[in-house]
N, C-alpha and C positions, 0 to 999 in steps of 0.2 A: 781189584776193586772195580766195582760198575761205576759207570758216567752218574748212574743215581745219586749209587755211595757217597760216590765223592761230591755233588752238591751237597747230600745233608751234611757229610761233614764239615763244608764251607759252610752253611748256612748256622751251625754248632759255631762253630770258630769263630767267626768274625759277624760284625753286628753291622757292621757296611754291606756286608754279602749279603747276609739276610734280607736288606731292605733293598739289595737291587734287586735279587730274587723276588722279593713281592712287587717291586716296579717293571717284571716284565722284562730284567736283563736276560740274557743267556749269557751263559761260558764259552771264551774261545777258544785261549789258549793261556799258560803261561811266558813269558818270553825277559830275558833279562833286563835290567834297567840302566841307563845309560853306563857306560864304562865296568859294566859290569862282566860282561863276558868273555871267556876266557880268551887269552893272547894267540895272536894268529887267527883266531875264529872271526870273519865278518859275516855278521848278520844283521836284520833289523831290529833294533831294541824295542822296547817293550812303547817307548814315547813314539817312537818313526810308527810302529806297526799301529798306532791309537789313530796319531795323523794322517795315516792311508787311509784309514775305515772312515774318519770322518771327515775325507773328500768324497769318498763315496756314498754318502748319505747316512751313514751310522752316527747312532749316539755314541759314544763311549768312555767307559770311566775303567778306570789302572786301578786294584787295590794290592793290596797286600797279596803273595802268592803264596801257600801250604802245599806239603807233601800229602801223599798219600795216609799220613800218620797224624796227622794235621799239625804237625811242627810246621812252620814259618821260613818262608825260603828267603831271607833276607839280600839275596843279588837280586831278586824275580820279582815280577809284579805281576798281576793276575787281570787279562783285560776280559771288560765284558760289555756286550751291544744290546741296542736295541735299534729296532729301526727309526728314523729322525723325523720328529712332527714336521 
């Protein structure tokens, strides 16, 4: 599936997405949400990875994260920026 694809299906899906999409958000990434991620694995969860972006001057808001199928990845949260007035 194209990067397109997959906004329209986020923006089908969820009605938070939709209205970042019309505010101008972008997609980053998906990333897990706190204690989510698998044992042994250190990475930055989805909250750590928001708080970087926005020292660095990003808006950013966590929703809900979807597959490629748009089922609901319920360990994931879906971050998305904009740049910060």
């Amino acid at each position: 599936m194209s990067r397109e694809g997959y906004m329209q299906l986020l923006r089908k899906s969820d009605v938070r997405i939709a209205a970042l999409l019309d505010q101008g958000f972008a997609f980053v990434t998906n990333a897990f949400r706190p204690g989510q991620a698998p044992p042994g694995i250190s990475i930055r969860d989805c909250e750590q990875m928001a708080k970087k972006l926005r020292g660095e001057g990003w808006e950013v808001e966590v929703t809900a994260a979807y597959d490629e199928a748009g089922q609901p990845l319920s360990a994931m949260g879906s971050l998305w920026w904009r740049r910060g007035k």
